[in-house]
C-alpha positions in Angstrom: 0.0 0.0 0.0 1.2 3.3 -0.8 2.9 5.5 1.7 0.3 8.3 1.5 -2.8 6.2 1.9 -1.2 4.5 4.8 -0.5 8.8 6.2 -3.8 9.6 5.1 -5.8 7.0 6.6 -4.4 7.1 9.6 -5.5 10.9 9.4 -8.6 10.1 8.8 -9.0 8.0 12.1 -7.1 10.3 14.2 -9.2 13.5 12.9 -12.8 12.7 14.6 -11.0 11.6 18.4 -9.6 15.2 17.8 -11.9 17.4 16.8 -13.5 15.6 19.6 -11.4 17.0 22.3 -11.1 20.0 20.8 -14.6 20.7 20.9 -15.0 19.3 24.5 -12.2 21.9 25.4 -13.7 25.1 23.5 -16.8 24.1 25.1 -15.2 23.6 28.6 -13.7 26.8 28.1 -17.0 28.5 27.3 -19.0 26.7 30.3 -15.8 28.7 32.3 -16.5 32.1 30.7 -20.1 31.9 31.4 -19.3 31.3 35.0 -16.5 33.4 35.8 -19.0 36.1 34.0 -21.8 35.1 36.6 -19.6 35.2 39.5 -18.1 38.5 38.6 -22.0 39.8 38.4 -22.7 39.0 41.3 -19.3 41.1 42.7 -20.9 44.5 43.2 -18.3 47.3 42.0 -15.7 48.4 44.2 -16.3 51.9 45.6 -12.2 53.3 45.7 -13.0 56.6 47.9 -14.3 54.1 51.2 -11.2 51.8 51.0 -8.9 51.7 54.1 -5.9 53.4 52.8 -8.1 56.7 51.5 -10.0 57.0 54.8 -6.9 56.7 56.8 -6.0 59.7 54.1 -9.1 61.3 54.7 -8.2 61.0 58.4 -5.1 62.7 57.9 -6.5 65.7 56.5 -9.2 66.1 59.3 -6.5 66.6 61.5 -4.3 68.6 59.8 -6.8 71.1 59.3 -8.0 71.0 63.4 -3.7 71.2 64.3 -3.9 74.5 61.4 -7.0 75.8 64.2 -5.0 75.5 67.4 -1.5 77.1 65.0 -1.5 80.3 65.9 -1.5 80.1 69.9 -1.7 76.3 71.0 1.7 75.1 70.1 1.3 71.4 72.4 -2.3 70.9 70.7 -1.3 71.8 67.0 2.2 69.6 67.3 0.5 66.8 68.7 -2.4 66.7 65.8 -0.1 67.9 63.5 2.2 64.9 64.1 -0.3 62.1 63.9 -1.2 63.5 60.9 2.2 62.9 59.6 2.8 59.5 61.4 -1.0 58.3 59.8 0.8 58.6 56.6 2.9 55.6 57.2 0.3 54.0 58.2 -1.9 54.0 54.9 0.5 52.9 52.9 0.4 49.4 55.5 -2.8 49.2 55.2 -2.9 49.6 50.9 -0.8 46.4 51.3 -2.7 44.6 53.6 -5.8 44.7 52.1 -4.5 44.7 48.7 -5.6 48.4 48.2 -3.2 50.2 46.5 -5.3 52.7 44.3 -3.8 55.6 42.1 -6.1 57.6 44.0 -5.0 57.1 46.9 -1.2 58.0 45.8 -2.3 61.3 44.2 -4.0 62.0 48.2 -1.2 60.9 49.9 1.2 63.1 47.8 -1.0 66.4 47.7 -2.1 65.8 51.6 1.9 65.8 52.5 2.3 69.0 50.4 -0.4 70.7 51.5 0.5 70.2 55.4 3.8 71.3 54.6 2.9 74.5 52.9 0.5 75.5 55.9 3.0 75.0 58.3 6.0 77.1 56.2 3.5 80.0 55.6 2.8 80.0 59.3 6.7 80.0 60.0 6.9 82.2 57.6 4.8 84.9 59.4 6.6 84.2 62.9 10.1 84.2 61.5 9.4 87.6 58.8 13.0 87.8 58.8 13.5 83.8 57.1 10.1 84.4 55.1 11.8 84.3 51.8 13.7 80.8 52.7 10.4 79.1 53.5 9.0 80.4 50.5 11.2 79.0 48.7 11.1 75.8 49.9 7.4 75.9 49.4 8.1 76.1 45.6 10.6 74.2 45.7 8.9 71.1 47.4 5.7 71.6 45.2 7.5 72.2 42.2 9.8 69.0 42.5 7.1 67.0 43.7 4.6 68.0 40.8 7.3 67.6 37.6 8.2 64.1 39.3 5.1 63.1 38.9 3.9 64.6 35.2 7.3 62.9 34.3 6.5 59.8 35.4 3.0 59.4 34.4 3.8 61.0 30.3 7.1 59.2 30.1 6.2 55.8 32.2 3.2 55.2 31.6 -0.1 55.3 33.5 0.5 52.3 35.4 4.1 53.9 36.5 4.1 54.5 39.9 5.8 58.0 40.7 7.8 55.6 43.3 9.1 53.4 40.2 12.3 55.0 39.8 15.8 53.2 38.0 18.7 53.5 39.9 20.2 54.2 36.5 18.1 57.1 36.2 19.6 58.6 39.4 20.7 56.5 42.9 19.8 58.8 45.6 15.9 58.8 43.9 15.9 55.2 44.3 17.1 54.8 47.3 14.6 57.6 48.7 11.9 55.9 46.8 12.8 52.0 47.3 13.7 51.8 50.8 10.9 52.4 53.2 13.2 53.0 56.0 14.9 55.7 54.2 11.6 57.7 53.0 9.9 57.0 56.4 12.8 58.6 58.2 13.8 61.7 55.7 9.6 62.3 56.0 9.4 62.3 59.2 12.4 64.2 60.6 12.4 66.9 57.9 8.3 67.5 59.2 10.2 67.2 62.7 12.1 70.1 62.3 10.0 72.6 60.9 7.7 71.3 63.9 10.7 72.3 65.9 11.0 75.8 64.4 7.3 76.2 65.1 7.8 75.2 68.6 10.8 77.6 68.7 8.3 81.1 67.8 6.3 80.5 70.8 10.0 81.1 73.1 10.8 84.0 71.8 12.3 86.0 74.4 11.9 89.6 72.6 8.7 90.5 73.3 7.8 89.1 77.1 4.9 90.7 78.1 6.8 90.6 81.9 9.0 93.5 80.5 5.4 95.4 79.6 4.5 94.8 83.5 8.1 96.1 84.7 6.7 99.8 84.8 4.6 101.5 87.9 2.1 104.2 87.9 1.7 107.0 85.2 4.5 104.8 82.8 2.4 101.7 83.3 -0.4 103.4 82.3 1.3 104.5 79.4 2.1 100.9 78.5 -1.2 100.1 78.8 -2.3 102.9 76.7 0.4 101.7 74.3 -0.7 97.9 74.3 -4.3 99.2 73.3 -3.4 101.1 70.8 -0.9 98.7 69.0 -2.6 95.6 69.7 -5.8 97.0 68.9 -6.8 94.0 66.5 -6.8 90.5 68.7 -5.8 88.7 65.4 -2.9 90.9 63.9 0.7 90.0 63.4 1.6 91.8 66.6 -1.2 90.7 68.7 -0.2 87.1 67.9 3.3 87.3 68.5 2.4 88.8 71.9 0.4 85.9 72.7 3.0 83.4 71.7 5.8 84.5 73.3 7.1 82.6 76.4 4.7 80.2 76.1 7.4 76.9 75.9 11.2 76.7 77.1 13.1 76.8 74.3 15.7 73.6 75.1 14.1 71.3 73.8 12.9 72.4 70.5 16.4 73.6 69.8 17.5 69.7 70.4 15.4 68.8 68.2 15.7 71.3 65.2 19.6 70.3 65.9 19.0 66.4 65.6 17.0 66.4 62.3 18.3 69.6 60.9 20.8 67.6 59.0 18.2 65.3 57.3 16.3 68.3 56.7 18.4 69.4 54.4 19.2 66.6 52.7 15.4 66.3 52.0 15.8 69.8 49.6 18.5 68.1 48.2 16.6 65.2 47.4 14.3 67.6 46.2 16.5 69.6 43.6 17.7 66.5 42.5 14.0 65.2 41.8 13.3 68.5 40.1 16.6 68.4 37.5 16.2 64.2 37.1 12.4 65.0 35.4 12.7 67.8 34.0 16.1 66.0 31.9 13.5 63.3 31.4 10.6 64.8 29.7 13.2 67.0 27.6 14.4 63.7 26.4 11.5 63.0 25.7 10.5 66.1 23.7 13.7 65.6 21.7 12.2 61.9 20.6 8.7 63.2 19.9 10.7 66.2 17.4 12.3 63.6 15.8 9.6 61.6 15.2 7.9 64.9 13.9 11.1 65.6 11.6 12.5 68.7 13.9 14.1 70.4 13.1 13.5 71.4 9.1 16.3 72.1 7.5 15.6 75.7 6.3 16.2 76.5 2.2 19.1 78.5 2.2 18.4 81.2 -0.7 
């Protein structure tokens, strides 16, 4: 018998058995579809503002707005809400990978709720130190600036699924370090919120306006103090009424420990932060450069 009726017969009785399986695994596969489509109906959708992580974030803020209440004249209150605010923001990021949470919204809040804080507690040092006002404003644009290119950067030239925490140590070491180890970020956070805490603490021991040295005088000249105090601190909530209040309220020791201690980390942090801010913006210029290339920039221009 020929070779190709032997090859085509036993085709022919192979064929059926598989077409048989075949069709017992599309259909198997269908029967599958149909009831991972049923369970997944029955799922209700996930509601991303009520999971853990974002009400721990939503938390944070709360607080962070009662510690800006008791700012101006309750130093122990506003340090001690102001803190847990900060200390909360450890804890969301646990609780994102606990319960398996991890939402891009929740980044973006965590993000814009530490530079928010930050920037309400500058412009308040900024107003009880006039004299360093410019430096704290510039580390308010600074901080918002780097943070905010960092993450255009990484979402236009990473990709939407990027996280702004996704960053190659061939890209820059420092930046993956800051970002990778949770050590690292956890203690450059929280000591560089530690010492402009400290500073804050330091306004309210100012020893140049002690209202004892207003109360030194007797008789006619204390009346003429008096006279004085109601006529420049005529407005209970003006820049001079408020400093009055604050000063001598806390011994200054400790606050300057502390200011000393994390001053150094501090200051690292705004390197960190310059860093950030030249790493993406060299980034998405690389990226314009490949975008103008694709585009054909530059013409060449007809020389006449």
């Amino acid at each position: 018998m020929p070779s190709h009726k032997v090859r085509k017969q036993a085709t022919s009785s192979i064929s059926p058995a598989a077409s048989s399986q075949k069709s017992d695994a599309e259909r198997n596969n269908a029967v599958g579809t149909v009831l991972e489509d049923s369970m997944n109906s029955d799922i209700p959708p996930e509601n991303i503002f009520l999971f853990w992580p974002n009400i721990i974030g939503y938390m944070r803020i709360v607080l962070a707005f009662a510690s800006l209440y008791y700012m101006p004249l309750h130093p122990r209150t506003c340090s001690g809400l102001y803190s847990v605010s900060c200390l909360l923001d450890a804890l969301d990021g646990y609780a994102a990978r606990y319960f398996e949470e991890s939402t891009r919204f929740g980044a973006v809040l965590d993000m814009v709720t530490d530079r928010c804080t930050t920037a309400c507690l500058l412009v308040f040092l900024s107003s009880a130190w006039p004299r360093w006002a410019l430096l704290f404003q510039g580390l308010i644009s600074l901080d918002l600036a780097s943070h905010y290119i960092h993450m255009y950067a990484t979402l236009i030239m990473g990709g939407s699924e990027t996280s702004h925490k996704s960053v190659e140590r061939s890209r820059s070491w420092i930046l993956n370090l800051y970002y990778t180890n949770k050590t690292v970020l956890f203690l450059f956070c929280a000591l560089n919120e530690t010492f402009f805490i400290a500073l804050y603490l330091l306004s309210f021991s100012s020893p140049y306006l002690s209202p004892s040295l207003l109360q030194s005088a007797n008789g006619a000249g204390s009346l003429s103090v008096e006279s004085a105090k109601s006529f420049l601190f005529a407005n209970p909530h003006s820049a001079a009424a408020l400093e009055m209040a604050r000063a001598n309220k806390m011994d200054s020791f400790v606050p300057w420990v502390i200011a000393g201690i994390s001053f150094p980390i501090m200051l690292a942090k705004q390197i960190i932060n310059v860093v950030q801010l030249a790493k993406a913006s060299i980034w998405l210029a690389q990226g314009d450069v490949e975008i103008r290339k694709q585009q054909g920039l530059p013409r060449r221009r007809k020389v006449n």
